[in-house]
C-alpha positions as a LaTeX table, in Angstrom:
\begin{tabular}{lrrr}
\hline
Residue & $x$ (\AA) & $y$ (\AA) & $z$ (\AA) \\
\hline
Unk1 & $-0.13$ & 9.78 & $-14.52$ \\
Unk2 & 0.60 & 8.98 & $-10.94$ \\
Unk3 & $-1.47$ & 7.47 & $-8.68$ \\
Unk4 & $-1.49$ & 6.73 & $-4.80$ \\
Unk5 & $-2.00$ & 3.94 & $-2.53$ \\
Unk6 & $-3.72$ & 5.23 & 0.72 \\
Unk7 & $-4.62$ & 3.44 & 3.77 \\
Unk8 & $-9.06$ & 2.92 & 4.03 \\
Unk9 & $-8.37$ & 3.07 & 7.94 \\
Unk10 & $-6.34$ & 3.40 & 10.67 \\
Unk11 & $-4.42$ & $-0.02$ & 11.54 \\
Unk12 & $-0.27$ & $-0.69$ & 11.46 \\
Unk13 & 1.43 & $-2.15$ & 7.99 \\
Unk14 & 2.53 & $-5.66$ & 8.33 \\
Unk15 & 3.92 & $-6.86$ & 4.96 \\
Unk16 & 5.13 & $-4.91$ & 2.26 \\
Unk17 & 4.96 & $-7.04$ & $-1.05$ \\
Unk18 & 6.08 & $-4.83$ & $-3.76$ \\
Unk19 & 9.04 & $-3.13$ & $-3.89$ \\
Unk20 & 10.54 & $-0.08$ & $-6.14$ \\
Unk21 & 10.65 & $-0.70$ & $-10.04$ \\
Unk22 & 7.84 & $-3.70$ & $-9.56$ \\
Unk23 & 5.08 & $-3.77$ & $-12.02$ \\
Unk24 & 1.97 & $-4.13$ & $-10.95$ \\
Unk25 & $-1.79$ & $-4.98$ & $-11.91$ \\
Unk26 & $-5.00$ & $-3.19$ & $-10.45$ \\
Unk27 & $-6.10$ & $-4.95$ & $-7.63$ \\
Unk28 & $-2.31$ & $-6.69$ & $-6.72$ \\
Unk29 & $-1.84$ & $-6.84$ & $-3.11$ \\
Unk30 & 0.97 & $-3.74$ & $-2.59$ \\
Unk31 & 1.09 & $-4.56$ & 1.49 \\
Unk32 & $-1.13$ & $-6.82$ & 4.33 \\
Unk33 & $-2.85$ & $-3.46$ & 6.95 \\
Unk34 & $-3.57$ & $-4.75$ & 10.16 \\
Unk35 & $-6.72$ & $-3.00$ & 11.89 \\
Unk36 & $-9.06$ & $-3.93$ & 14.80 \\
Unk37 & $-7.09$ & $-7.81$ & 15.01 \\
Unk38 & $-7.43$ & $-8.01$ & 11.06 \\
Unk39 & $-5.50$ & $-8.23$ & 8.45 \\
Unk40 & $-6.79$ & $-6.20$ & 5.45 \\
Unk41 & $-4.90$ & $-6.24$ & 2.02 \\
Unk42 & $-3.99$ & $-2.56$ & 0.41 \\
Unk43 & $-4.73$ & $-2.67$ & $-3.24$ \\
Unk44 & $-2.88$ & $-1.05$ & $-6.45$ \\
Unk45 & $-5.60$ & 1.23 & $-8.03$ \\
Unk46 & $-3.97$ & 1.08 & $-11.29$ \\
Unk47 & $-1.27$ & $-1.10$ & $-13.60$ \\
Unk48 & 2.18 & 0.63 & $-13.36$ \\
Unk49 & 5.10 & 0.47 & $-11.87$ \\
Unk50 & 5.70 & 1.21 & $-8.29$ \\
Unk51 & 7.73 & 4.64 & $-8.07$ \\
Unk52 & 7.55 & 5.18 & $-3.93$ \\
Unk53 & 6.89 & 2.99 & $-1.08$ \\
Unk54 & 6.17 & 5.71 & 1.57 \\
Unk55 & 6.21 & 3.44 & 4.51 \\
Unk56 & 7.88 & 0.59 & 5.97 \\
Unk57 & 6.41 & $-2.52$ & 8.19 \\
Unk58 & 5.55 & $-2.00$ & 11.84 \\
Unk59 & 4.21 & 1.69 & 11.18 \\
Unk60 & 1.00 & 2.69 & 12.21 \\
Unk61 & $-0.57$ & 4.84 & 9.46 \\
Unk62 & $-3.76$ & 6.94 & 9.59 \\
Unk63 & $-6.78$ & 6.92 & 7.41 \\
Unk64 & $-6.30$ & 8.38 & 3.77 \\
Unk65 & $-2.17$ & 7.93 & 4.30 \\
Unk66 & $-0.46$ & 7.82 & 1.19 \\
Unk67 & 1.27 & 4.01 & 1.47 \\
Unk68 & 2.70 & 4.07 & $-1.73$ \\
Unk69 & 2.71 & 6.15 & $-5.30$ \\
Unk70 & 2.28 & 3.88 & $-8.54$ \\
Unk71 & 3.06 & 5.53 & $-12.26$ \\
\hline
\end{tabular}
């Protein structure tokens, strides 16, 4: 079962600290969201192993964006 890492609000990624193949633990930092001047860290929902990183550092994303996809 897959699962995805969405954005909670509108704000630009600045750090990405997983990358393909990386296993993860719920609640691991997958990448650093910066929104109104803060820095927000995106969470994995699930254990698994990263399958997709859908976006890379500097892009602004919008609410509900699917960052990343975790199996």
């Amino acid at each position: 079962m897959s699962h995805n890492v969405t954005a909670p609000m509108v704000g630009k990624i600045v750090d990405i600290k997983v990358k393909v193949g990386d296993k993860v633990k719920e609640d691991d930092e997958i990448a650093i969201l910066e929104a109104m001047k803060m820095e927000m860290p995106i969470v994995a929902p699930a254990a698994g192993v990263v399958k997709e990183i859908k976006v890379s550092i500097g892009q602004t994303c919008e609410t509900d964006m699917v960052l990343a996809v975790i199996e």
